[in-house]
C-alpha positions in Angstrom: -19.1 44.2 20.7 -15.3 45.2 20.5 -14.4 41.5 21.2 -17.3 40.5 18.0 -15.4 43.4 15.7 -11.9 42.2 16.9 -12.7 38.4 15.8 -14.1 39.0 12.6 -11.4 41.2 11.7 -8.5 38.3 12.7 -11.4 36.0 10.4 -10.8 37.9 7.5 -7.2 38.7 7.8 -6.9 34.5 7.5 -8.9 34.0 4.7 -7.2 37.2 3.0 -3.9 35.1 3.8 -4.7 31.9 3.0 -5.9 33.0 -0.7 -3.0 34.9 -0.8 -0.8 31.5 0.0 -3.0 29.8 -2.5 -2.9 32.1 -5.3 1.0 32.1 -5.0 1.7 28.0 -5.0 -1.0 28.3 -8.0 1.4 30.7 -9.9 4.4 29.1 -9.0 3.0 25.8 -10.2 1.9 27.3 -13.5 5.4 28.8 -14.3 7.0 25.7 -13.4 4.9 23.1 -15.0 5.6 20.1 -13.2 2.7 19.9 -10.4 0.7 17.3 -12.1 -1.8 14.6 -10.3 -0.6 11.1 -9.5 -1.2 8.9 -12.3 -0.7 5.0 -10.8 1.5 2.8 -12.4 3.6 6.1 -14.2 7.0 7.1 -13.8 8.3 10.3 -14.5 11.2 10.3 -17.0 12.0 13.9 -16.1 12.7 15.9 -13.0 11.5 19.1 -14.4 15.0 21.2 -13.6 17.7 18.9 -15.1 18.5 16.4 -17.9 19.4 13.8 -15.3 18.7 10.4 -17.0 18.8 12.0 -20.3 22.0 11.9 -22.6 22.4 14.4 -25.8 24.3 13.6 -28.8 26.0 16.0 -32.0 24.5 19.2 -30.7 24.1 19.1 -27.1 23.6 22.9 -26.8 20.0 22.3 -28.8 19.2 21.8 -25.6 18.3 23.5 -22.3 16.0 23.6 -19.1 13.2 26.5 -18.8 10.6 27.1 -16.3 10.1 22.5 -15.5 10.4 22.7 -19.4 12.7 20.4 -22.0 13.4 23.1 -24.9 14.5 21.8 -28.1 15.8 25.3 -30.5 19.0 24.3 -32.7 20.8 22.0 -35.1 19.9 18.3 -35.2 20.4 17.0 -32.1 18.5 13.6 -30.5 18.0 13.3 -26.3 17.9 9.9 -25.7 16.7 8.5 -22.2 19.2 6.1 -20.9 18.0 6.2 -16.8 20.1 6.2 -14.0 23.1 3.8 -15.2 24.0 5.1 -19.0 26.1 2.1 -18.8 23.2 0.1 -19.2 20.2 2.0 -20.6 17.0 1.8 -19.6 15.2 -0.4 -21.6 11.3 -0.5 -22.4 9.2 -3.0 -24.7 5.5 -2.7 -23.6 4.3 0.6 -22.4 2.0 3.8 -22.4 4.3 7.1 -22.6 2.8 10.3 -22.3 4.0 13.5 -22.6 3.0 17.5 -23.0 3.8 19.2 -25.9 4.0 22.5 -27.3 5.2 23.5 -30.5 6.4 27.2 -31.7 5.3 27.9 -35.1 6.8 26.4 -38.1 8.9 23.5 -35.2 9.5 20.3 -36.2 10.5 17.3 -34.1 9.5 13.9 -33.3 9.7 11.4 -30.3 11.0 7.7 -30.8 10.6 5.1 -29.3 12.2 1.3 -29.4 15.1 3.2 -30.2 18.9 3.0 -28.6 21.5 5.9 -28.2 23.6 6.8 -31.5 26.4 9.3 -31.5 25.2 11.7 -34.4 22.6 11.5 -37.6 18.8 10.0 -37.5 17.8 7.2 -35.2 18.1 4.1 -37.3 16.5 2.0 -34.8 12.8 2.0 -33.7 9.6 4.5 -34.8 9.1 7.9 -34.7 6.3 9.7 -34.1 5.7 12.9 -35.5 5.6 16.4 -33.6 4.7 18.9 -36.3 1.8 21.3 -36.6 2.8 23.5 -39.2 6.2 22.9 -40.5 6.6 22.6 -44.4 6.7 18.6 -44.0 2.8 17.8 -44.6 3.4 14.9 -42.2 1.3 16.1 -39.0 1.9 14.8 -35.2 1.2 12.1 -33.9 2.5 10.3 -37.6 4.6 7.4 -37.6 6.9 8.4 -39.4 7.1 6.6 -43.4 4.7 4.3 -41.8 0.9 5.9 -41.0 0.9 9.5 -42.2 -1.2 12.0 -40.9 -1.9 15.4 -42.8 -4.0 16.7 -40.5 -3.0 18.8 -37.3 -4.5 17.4 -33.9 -3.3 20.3 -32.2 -2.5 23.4 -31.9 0.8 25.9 -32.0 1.7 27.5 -28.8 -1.0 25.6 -26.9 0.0 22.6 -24.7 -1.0 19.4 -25.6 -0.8 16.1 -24.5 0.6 13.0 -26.7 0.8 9.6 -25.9 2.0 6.2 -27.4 1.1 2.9 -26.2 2.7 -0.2 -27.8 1.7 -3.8 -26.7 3.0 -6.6 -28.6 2.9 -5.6 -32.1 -0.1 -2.9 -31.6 0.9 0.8 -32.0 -1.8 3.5 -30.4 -1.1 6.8 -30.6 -3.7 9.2 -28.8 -3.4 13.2 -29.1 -5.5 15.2 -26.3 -7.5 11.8 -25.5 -8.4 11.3 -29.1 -7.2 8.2 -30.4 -5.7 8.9 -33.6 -5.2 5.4 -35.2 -3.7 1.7 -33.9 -1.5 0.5 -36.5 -0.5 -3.2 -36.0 2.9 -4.0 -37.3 2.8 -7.0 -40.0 4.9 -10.2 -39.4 8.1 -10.4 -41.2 9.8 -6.6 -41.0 12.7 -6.3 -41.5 16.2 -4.2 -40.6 16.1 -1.6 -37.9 13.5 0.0 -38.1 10.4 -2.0 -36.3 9.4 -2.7 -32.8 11.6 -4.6 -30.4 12.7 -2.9 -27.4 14.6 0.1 -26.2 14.5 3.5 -24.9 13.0 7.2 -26.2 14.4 9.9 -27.5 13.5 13.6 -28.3 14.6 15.2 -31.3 15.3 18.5 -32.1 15.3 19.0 -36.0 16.6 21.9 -37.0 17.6 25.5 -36.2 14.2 26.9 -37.4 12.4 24.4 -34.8 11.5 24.8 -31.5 9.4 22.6 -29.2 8.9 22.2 -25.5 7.9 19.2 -23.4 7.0 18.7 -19.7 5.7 16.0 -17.7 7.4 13.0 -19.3 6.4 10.0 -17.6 5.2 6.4 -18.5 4.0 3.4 -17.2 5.6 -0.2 -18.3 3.0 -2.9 -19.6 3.4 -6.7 -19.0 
């Protein structure tokens, strides 16, 4: 009877520990944000604690690392992905990029894509799509920006959500949360700078009023 009494006790004190265990690699995951499943084919773009592979321009202290999170909170600045060699930048033409978003109220910023590293002002090269919720400009994520406008929010303000661009060929997707929010298909004959080609990304952080996070930035490359 003592021995019965003895084992069920050493029983529960595992289980009791082994929740405990679990509970605690659950919370540290959910502060840092970055334990995500395996998506094949994808590679991350960021390694949740530092902007390795990343390069700032005017403004670098817009800027910082939170908790697996990219925080954007200052005066214009763009973070361009340039990879491991900055002296030759990673350079993407077909593709699916995700990433998770969350905007603060009233933030404004915008991800670009086909786009190559400037040293100050607006990306002249390549699209942007819009990351705006509820900032004065009536142009709402997930927007290509003075190209397909889109005045309605797919998302919410302080609530994580996940946006994602495909382009093949001359096709454009953009999905918000799984909901595909249009496919614009870029007419023959544009031209200057700002069209699809090939390049890299690039956050932005728009202004000192704005401020957006993203986590899990990954993508996979398309033949």
């Amino acid at each position: 009877m003592r021995y019965a009494i003895y084992t069920a006790t050493v029983r529960t004190m595992v289980r009791q520990t082994v929740r405990q265990l679990a509970w605690a690699v659950l919370v540290g995951a959910g502060l840092a944000g970055v334990i995500h499943a395996e998506e094949a084919g994808f590679e991350s773009l960021f390694d949740g604690k530092s902007l390795a592979g990343w390069k700032a321009n005017e403004n670098p202290q817009s800027w910082q690392i939170a908790e697996g999170k990219i925080v954007c909170h200052g005066p214009r600045s763009h973070l361009f992905y340039v990879g491991a060699d900055a002296a030759q930048p990673a350079e993407f033409r077909n593709f699916h990029f995700k990433s998770e978003v969350m905007t603060r109220p009233q933030a404004n910023s915008g991800i670009f894509v086909h786009t190559k590293f400037q040293p100050d002002g607006w990306p002249a090269q390549g699209y942007e799509i819009q990351v705006n919720n509820s900032q004065s400009d009536p142009v709402r994520t997930g927007s290509i920006y003075n190209v397909v406008k889109n005045f309605v929010a797919p998302a919410k303000d302080d609530t994580w959500f996940t946006e994602e661009v495909v382009v093949n060929g001359k096709k454009v997707t953009v999905i918000v949360d799984d909901k595909v929010l249009f496919e614009f298909v870029e007419p023959d004959g544009v031209t200057g700078t700002r069209k699809l080609s090939a390049g890299t990304f690039a956050l932005q952080a728009h202004d000192p009023g704005s401020e957006v996070h993203y986590r899990n930035i990954r993508v996979k490359r398309l033949p």
